[in-house]
N, C-alpha and C positions, 0 to 999 in steps of 0.2 A: 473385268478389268478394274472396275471402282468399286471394291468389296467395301467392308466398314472401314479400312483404312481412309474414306475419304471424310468419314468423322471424325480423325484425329488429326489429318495432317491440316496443318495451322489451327490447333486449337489452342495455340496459344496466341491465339490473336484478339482473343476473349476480353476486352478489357473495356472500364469506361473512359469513354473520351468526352473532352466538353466540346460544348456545342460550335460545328466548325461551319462556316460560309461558303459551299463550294460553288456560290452561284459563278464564279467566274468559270467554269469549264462547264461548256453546252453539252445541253443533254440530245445525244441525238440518238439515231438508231440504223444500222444499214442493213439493206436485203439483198442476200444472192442467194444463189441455188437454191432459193423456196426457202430457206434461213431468215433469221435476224438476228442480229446482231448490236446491243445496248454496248453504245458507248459514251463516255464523256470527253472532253478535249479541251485543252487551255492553250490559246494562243500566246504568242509573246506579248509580255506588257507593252512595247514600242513598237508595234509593227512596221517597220517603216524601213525594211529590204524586200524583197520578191522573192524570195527563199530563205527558210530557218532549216535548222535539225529538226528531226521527228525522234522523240521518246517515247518509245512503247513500254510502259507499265503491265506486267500481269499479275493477279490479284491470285491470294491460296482459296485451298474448297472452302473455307468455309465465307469466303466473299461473294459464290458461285449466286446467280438465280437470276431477277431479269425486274429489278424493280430500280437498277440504270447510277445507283447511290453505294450500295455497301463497297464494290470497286476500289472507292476511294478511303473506304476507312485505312488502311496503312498506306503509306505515300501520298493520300492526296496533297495532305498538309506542307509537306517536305515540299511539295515544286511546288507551292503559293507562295514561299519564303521570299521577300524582295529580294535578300541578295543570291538565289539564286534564279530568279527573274530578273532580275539587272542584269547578273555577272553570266547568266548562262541562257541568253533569250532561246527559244523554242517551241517548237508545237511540242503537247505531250498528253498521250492518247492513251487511255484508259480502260480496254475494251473490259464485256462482264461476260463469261464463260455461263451456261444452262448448266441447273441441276445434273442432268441427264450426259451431261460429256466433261471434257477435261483438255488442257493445252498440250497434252503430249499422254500416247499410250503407254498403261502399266499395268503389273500384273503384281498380287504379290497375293499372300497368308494371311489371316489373321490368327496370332498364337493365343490362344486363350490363356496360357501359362505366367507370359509376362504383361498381354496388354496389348504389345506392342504388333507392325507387321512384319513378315520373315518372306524370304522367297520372294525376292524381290526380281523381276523380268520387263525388260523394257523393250520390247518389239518395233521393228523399223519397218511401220508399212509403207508401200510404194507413194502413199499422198498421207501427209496429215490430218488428223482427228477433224472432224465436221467444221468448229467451230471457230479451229487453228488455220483451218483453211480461208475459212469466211475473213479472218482479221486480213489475211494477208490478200485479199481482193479489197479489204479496206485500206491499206498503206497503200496498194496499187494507185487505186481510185485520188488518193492524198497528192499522189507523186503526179498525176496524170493533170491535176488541177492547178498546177504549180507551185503548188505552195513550200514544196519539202525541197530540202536540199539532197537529192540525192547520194550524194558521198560522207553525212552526216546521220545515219538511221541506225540508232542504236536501240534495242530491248531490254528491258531489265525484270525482274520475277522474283516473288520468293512461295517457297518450297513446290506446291503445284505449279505454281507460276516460272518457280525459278529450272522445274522439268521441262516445260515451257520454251523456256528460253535455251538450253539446251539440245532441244529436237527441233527447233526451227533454225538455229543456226548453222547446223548442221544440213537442214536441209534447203538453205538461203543463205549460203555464205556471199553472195554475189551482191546481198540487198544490204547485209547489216554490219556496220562498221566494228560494233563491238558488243559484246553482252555482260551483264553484270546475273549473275544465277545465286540468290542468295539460299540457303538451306533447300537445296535443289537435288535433282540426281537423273539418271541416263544411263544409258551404256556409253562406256567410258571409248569404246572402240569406233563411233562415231567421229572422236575428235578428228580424226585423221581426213575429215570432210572439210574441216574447217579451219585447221593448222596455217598459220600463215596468210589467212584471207579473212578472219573476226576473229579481233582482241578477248576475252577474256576476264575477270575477275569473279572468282570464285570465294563464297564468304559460307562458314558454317561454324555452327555452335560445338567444341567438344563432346559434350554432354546430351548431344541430339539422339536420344532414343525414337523419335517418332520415322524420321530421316535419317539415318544416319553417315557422320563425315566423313566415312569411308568412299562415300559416292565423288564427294568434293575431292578428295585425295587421289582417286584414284585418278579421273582428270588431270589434276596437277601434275602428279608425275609421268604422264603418256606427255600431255602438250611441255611440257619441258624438256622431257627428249626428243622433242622432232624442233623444239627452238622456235614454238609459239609464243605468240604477245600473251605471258597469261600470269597472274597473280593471284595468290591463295590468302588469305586473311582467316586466321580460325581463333576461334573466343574460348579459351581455358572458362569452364566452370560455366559455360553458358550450355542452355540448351536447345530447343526447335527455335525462339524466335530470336535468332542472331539478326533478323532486319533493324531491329532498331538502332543498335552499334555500327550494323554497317553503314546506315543512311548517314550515324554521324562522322563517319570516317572525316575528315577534311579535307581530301585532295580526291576525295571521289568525284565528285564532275569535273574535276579539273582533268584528272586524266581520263574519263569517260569521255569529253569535247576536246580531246587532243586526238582522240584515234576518227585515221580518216579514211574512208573505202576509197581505192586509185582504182 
């Protein structure tokens, strides 16, 4: 399933960053089924309701391993921003995926020819990937403690992560108000799980050779015709890492904390 394609997808995430302070999101860890599960978490600045939203972050391969920090190299930044800790309070959960697995199954090629992978198969088994599972006895566990606002549980992901978000929403559309799937992809015939019960925003780079926007597209035009909450955003002349344009969108948490699960 995770041929050498899982070397390249997010290798453009490769970059140097200067030195960030994530002490505010606890490092914790949860165990089920004989698993663990490294995650971080950042409460609302003002805590002072008995229920917030829950943001689920998923991080690409190359954030994958169990040392509970790299997670947060893309996004972490973004939700430490005052105003959108002021303007958008929240819990927002970080989970870190093992070497060894992935947030949603896939299959594909690798083409010696261009590089790049071909054959690309996304299989829908009856329960989610080990570790996909594990997160979601972790929002369980969140929900059961009181802390979450139930009708406010949104995911967001980019490229593994954002396959991630994808194949959980579909198979949790009852939990998750909306998803954001940035340079992401799936079987697009899935959506029809999720049409009408999780919002949607789909973002990809033209120029995505590693991923490519055909996956985002083909989404968009299935949940458009059944008259889903869904939005497409795609980056002329950009390529794999469209997250960083999308995090700047400007009405992105706005319309992310407007969709609401009834």
């Amino acid at each position: 399933m995770r041929n050498l394609i899982c070397i390249l997808i997010s290798c453009c995430s490769v970059f140097v960053l200067p030195a960030q302070d994530f002490s505010a999101y606890t490092k914790e860890y949860f165990f089920c089924q004989n698993k663990e599960l490294p995650y971080r978490l950042l409460s609302p600045a003002n805590n002072k309701k008995e229920t917030y939203p829950l943001v689920v972050f998923l991080h690409g391969a190359l954030e994958k391993g169990f040392d509970n920090e790299s997670q947060l190299t893309i996004g972490g930044r973004f939700f430490l921003q005052d105003s959108i800790r002021q303007n958008y309070p929240s819990y927002v959960l970080f989970p870190q995926c093992p070497a060894d697995d992935a947030w949603a199954y896939f299959e594909n090629q690798f083409d010696t020819a261009t590089g790049f992978a071909k054959d690309w198969l996304f299989p829908f088994h009856k329960v989610p990937t080990n570790h996909s599972g594990v997160l979601m006895q972790l929002i369980d566990s969140l929900r059961r403690a009181g802390k979450v606002d139930d009708s406010h549980i949104y995911i967001a992901g980019l490229s593994q992560g954002g396959m991630g978000v994808l194949d959980l929403i579909a198979r949790y559309p009852k939990t998750f108000a909306a998803g954001i799937a940035m340079c992401g992809a799936g079987d697009h015939m899935t959506s029809k799980l999720f049409a009408g019960k999780t919002a949607l925003w789909l973002f990809h780079g033209e120029k995505d050779m590693i991923v490519p926007a055909e996956f985002s597209q083909k989404y968009y035009r299935r949940l458009t015709k059944e008259h889903a909450v869904v939005r497409y955003t795609e980056y002329a002349g950009v390529a794999h890492d469209c997250w960083g344009k999308a995090l700047a969108e400007p009405d992105l948490m706005q319309w992310l904390f407007s969709q609401t699960k009834q």
